[in-house]
C-alpha positions in Angstrom: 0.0 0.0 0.0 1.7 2.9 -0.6 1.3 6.6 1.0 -0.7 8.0 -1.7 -1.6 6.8 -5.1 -2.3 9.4 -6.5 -0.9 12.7 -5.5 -1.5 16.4 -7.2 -0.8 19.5 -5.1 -2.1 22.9 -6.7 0.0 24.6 -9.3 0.2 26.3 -12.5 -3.0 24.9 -13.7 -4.8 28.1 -11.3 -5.9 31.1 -12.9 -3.7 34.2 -12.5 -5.2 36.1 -11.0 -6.3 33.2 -7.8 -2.6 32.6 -7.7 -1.3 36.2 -7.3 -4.1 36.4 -4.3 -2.5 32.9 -2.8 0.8 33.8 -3.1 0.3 37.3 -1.6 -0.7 35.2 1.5 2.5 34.0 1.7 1.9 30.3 0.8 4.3 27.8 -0.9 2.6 25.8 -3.6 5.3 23.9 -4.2 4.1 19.8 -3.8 6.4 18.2 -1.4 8.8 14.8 -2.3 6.7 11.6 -2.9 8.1 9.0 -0.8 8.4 5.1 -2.2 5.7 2.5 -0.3 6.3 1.3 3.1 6.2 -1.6 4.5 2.9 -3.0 6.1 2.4 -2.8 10.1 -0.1 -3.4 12.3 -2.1 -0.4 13.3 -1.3 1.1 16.8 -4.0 1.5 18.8 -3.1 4.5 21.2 -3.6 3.2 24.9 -6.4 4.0 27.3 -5.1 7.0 29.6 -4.7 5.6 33.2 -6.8 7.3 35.8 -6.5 7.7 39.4 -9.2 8.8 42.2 -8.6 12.0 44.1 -10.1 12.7 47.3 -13.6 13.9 46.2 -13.9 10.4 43.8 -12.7 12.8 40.8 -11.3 10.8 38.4 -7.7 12.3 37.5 -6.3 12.2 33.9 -2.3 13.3 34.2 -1.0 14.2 30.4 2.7 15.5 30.0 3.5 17.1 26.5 7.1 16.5 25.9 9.4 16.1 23.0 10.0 12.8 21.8 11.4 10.6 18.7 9.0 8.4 16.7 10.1 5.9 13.7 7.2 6.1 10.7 9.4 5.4 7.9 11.8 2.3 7.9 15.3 3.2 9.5 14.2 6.9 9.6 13.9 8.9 13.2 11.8 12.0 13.1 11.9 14.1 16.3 7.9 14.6 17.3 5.6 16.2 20.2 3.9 13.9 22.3 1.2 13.2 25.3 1.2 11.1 27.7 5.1 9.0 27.3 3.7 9.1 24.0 6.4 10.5 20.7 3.5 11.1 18.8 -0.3 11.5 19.6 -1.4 11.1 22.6 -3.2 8.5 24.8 -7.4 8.0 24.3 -9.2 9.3 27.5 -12.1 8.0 28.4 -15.0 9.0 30.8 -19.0 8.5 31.4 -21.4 11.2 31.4 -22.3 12.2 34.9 -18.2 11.6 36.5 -16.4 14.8 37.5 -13.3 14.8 36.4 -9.7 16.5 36.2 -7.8 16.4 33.7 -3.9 17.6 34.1 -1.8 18.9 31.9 2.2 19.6 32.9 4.0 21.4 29.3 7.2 20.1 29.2 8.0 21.5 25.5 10.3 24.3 24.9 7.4 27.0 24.5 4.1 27.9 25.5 1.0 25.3 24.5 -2.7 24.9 25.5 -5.0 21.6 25.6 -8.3 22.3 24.2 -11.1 19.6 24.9 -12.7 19.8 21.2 -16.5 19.1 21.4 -16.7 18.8 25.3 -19.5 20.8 26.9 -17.4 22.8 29.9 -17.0 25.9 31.5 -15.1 28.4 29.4 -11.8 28.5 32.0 -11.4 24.3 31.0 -11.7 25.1 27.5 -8.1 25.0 27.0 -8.3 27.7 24.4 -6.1 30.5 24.1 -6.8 32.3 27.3 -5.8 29.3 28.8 -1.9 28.7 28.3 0.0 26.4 29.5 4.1 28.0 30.0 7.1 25.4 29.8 7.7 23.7 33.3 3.7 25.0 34.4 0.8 22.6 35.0 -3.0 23.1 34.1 -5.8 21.5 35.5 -9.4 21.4 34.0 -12.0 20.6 36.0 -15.5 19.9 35.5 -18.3 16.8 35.6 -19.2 15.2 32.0 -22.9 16.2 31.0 -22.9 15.4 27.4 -24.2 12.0 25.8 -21.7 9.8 24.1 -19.4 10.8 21.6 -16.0 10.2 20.3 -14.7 14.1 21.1 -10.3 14.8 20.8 -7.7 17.0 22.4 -5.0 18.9 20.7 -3.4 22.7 21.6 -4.7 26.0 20.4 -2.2 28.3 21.5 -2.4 31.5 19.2 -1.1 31.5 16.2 0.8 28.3 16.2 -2.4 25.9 16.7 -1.1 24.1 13.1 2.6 23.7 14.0 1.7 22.4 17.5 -0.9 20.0 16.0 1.4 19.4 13.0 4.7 18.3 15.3 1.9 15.3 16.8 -0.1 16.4 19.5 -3.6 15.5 19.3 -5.4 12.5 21.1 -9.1 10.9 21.4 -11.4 11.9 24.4 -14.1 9.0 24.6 -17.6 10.2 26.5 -19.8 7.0 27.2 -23.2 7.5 27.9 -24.9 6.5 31.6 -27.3 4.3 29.3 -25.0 2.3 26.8 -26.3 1.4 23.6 -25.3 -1.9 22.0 -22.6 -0.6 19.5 -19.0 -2.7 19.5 -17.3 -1.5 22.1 -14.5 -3.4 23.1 -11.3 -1.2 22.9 -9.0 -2.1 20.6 -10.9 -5.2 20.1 -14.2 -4.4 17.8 -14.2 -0.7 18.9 -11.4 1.1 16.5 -9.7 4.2 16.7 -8.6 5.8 13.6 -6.8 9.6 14.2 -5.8 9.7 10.4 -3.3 12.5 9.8 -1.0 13.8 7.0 2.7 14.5 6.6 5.8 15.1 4.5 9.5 14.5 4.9 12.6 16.4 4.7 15.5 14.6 3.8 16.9 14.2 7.2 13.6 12.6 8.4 11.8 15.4 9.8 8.3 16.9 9.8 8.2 19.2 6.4 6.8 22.3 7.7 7.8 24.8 5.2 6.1 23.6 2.0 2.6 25.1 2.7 -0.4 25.5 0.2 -3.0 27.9 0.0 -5.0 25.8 2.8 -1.9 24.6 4.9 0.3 21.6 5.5 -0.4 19.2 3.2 1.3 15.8 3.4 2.6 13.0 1.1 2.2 10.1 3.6 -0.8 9.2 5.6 -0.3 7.9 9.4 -3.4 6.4 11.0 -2.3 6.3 14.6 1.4 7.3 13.8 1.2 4.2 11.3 2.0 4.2 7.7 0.4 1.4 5.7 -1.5 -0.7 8.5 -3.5 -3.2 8.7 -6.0 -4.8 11.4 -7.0 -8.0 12.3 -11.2 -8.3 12.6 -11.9 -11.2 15.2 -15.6 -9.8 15.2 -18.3 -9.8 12.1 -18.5 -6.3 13.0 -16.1 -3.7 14.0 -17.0 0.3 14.7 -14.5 2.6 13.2 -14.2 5.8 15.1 -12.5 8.0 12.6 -11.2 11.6 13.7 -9.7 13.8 10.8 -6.4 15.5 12.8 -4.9 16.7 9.6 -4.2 20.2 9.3 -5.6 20.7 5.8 -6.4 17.2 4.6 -9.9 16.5 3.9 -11.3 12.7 3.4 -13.5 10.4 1.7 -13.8 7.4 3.7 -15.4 4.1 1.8 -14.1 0.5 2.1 -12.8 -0.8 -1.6 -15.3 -2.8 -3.0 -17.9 0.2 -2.8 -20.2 -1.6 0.4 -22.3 0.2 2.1 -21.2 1.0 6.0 -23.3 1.5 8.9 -23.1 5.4 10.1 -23.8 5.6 13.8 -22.2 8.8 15.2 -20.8 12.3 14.2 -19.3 14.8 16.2 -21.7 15.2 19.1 -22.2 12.2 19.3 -24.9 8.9 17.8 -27.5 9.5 15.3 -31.0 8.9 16.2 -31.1 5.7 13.7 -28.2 4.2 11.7 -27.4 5.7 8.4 -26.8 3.3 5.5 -24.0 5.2 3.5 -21.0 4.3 0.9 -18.9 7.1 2.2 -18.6 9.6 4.6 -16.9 13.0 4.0 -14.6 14.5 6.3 -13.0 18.5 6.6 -9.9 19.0 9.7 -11.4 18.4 12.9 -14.6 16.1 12.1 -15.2 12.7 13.2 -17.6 9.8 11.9 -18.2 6.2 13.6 -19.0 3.5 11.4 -19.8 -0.3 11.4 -18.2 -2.2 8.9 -19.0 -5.8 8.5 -16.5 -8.5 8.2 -16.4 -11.6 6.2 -14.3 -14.7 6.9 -11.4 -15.2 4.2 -11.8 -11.4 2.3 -10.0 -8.5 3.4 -11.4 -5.0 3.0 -9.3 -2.0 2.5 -10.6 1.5 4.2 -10.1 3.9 1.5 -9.8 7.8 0.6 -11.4 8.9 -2.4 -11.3 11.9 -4.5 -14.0 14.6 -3.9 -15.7 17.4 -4.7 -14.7 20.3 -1.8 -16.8 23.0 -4.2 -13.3 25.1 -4.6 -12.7 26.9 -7.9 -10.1 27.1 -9.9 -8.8 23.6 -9.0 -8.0 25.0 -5.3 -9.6 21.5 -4.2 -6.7 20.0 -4.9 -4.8 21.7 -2.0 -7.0 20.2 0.3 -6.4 16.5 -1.2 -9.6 16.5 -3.1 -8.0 14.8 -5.9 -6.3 12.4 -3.8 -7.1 8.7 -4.1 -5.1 6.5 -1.5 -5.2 3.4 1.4 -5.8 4.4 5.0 -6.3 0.7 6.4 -6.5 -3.2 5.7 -8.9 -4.8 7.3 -7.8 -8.6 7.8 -10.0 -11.1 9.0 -8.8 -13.6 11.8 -9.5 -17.4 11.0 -12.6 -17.4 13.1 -14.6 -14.7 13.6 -16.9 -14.1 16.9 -20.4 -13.0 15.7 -21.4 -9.7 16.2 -25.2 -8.5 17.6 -27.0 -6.5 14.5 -26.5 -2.5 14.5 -29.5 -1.2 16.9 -32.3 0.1 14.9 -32.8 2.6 17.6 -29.0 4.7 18.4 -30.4 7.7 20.3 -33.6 9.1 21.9 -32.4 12.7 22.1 -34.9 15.5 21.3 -33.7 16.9 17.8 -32.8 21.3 18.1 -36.5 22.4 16.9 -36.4 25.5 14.1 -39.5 26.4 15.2 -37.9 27.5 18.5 -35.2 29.6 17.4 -34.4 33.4 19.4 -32.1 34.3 17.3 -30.3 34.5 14.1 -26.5 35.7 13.2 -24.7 35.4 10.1 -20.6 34.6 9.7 -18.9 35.5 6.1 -15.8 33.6 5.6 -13.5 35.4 3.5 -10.2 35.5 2.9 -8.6 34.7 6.7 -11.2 36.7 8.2 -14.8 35.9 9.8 -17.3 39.0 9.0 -14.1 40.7 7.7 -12.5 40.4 11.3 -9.5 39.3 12.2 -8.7 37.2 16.0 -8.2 39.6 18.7 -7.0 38.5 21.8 -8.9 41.5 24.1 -12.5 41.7 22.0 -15.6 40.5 22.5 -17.0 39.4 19.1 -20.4 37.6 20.0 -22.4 37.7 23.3 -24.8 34.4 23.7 -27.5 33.6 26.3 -26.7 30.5 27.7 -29.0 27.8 26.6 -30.3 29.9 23.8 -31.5 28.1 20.4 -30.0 30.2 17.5 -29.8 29.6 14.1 -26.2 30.8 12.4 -26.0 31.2 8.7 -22.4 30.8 7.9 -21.5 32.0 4.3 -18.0 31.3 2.3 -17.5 33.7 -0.3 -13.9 33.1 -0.7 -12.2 30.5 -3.0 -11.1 28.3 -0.6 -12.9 25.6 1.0 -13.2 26.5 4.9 -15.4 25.1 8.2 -16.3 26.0 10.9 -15.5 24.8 14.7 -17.3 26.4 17.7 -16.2 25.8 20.9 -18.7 24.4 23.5 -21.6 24.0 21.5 -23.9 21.6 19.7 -25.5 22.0 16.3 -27.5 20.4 13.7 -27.2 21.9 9.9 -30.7 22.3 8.7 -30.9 20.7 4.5 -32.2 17.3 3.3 -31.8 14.2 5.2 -31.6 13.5 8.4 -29.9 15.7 11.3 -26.8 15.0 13.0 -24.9 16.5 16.0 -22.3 18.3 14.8 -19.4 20.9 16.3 -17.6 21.5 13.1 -19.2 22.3 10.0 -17.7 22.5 6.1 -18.8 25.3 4.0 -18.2 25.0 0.2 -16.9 28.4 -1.5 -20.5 30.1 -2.8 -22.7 28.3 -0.4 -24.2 29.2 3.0 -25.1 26.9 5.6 -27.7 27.0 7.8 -27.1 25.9 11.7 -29.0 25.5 14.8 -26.9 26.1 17.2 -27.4 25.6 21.2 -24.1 26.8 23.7 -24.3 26.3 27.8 -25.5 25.6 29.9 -22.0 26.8 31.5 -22.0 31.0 32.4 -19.2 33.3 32.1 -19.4 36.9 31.7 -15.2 37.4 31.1 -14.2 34.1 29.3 -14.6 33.3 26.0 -14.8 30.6 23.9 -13.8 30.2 19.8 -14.9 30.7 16.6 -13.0 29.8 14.1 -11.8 27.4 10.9 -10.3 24.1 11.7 -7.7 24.6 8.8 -5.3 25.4 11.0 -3.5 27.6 9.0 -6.2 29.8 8.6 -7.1 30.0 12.2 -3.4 31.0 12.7 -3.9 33.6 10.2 -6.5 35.2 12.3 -9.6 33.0 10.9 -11.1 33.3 14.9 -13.9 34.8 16.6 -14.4 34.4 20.1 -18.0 35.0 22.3 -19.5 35.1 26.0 -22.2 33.0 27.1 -24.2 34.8 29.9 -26.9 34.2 31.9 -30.1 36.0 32.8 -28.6 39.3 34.8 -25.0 39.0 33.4 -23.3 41.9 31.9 -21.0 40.7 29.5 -17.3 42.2 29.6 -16.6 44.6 26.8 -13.1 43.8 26.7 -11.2 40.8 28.0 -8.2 40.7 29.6 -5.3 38.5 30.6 -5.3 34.8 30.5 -6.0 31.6 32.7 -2.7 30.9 32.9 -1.4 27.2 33.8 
């Protein structure tokens, strides 16, 4: 299997005029080196984080980013960011709704980082955002009790303006929220329950991260890890195994489907399971998104997880920067001799209320354009948005740039209104020319002086200033008109 099949980076084949504007942004189109196939390993699976107990029956979570070395290419070391003892990635947390919990973070990197808890429900001072950094040698702890149903949520830094070099160097990590009432999905670790952090890089010559050749939308890499592992495969012991697949990639967008066309079981997006399972041949994901889906397994035939090429709705052959074009492996799926039968997907996944339209108190629109939101850029000290906590709002987010973009907000829970059925989502992709129309619902957590984000999960643009940030208050809060310092660790 090799990295990518098929690999076509943007270039001269872009109007004039689109490439004077992408250039002016300071981006390299150059495509990095194409590396020869690698051998195949099995897939890592990232261990569970161990816990403790503190006093008040909190469960404790301690996560130390550190610098470390990490071998993806065959005699090659490539120095890497880490949590956990971890080179690269991080360990998967995992916790039930209802169980307080603290998670700790000690930086032990040569600069300044943050954790940011992407699609938990918190108080704004655990959101590990930028107000919350974390200094070398300093510890953070965020603290709050799990009331969200189950979802496969992740952790990675968000420190100001170097969110995609942080994320780029390898740290980012799954945060597992099980629900007080399990449903009867696989969901034996490891086992018949599959993590899949897919991510992107290139190579220098010498073996390390190639973080100078960027495109219009960012880093965009010539080998695919899926846990830190180029060209694995996995052995299926079960009829059935759930794929929980979280794009990490700074720029890379997917198109999962297994080889042979099939049809896969969707079961669970962002926020969390889907009311009924979705019969689908392939899921589409921007930076940031995740999907879970049930593949079935048949003695004696291996499937292969694919990416496909896609349509990203970019003109002037700008999709190509974002791996629209790409076709390429992620993951072998191997069946063991005997396989342990698996119960049927549930006909019924979730019995939570769907956001109703009808109730809506609001509605705000966001242009994306350029590497500004509503022709703002991020500032540290203003308040963009101000949001009553628990409020149903519809948000009309509107690309009119050239570039394909999303949108990740911090803290809440949406469903994008259009065809089909709805799905809890916390990041949303928005084709250039289109708008997108969101219910959105933030809380129930307070705070007059903290913020949480707004922003694109290309992490080059959100680096670029691509960020908005916004209070949630309550009934009698005044909302600050201009924050201050930060949380610090």
């Amino acid at each position: 299997m090799s990295p990518l099949s098929r690999r076509r980076f943007l270039g001269a084949t872009l109007a004039a005029g689109a490439a004077t504007g992408l250039l002016a942004a300071g981006c390299s189109l150059d495509a990095p080196l194409v590396r020869s196939p690698a051998p195949a390993r099995p897939l890592a699976i990232p261990p569970l984080a161990p816990s403790t107990r503190d006093a008040a029956g909190r469960r404790v979570v301690e996560l130390v980013a550190a610098p470390g070395v990490a071998a993806f290419l065959p005699g090659v070391a490539t120095p890497t960011w880490g949590y956990g003892g971890l080179p690269f990635g991080g360990p998967t947390l995992r916790a039930r709704r209802g169980e307080d919990v603290v998670l700790r973070v000690t930086n032990r990197l040569p600069e300044t980082t943050t954790t940011h808890w992407h699609g938990a429900t918190l108080p704004a001072r655990c959101d590990g955002g930028p107000h919350q950094p974390i200094a070398p040698g300093a510890t953070w702890d965020a603290a709050w009790r799990i009331d969200q149903p189950a979802a496969t949520l992740w952790y990675h830094p968000h420190p100001h303006g170097a969110t995609e070099r942080h994320v780029h160097r390898g740290l980012a990590g799954l945060f597992l929220v099980d629900d007080d009432v399990p449903v009867a999905l696989p969901d034996r670790y490891g086992v018949d329950d599959v993590p899949l952090v897919l991510t992107d890089r290139s190579f220098t010559p010498d073996g390390r991260f190639d973080e100078a050749h960027r495109n219009a939308v960012g880093l965009l890499g010539d080998t695919v890890l899926v846990n830190g592992t180029v060209a694995p495969w996995f052995t299926a012991t079960t009829t059935r195994v759930r794929l929980r697949v979280l794009n990490a990639s700074p720029a890379r967008s997917y198109r999962l489907a297994v080889d042979d066309g099939a049809p896969v079981a969707l079961v669970g997006t962002d926020g969390g399971l889907l009311p009924a399972p979705r019969t689908v041949t392939d899921v589409v994901l921007t930076p940031g998104e995740r999907a879970e889906v049930v593949v079935d397994v048949t003695p004696g035939r291996p499937r292969r997880l694919r990416s496909l090429p896609h349509d990203l709705g970019a003109v002037n052959g700008v999709a190509r920067a974002a791996g629209g074009d790409d076709a390429f492996d992620l993951l072998e799926l191997r069946p063991a001799a005997r396989l342990d039968p698996s119960p049927p997907v549930p006909a019924v996944l979730s019995r939570e209320v769907p956001l109703d339209e009808r109730a809506v108190s609001r509605t705000r629109g966001f242009v994306l354009r350029g590497d500004r939101i509503n022709g703002r850029a991020m500032d540290l000290t203003r308040v963009d948005e101000v949001v009553p906590a628990a409020a149903l709002e519809l948000w009309e987010i509107t690309n009119r740039h050239t570039l394909p973009h999303n949108l990740h907000v911090h803290d809440a829970r949406m469903q994008v209104l259009g065809p089909g059925p709805r799905a809890w989502k916390d990041t949303v992709a928005v084709a250039p020319g289109t708008t997108v129309r969101t219910l959105v619902r933030v809380g129930p957590y307070t705070d007059p002086a903290r913020p949480y984000m707004i922003h694109c999960h290309l992490l080059r643009h959100e680096d670029a200033g691509m960020m908005l940030q916004y209070l949630v208050v309550g009934p009698g809060q005044a909302p600050a008109t201009v924050l201050g310092g930060h949380d610090h660790g």
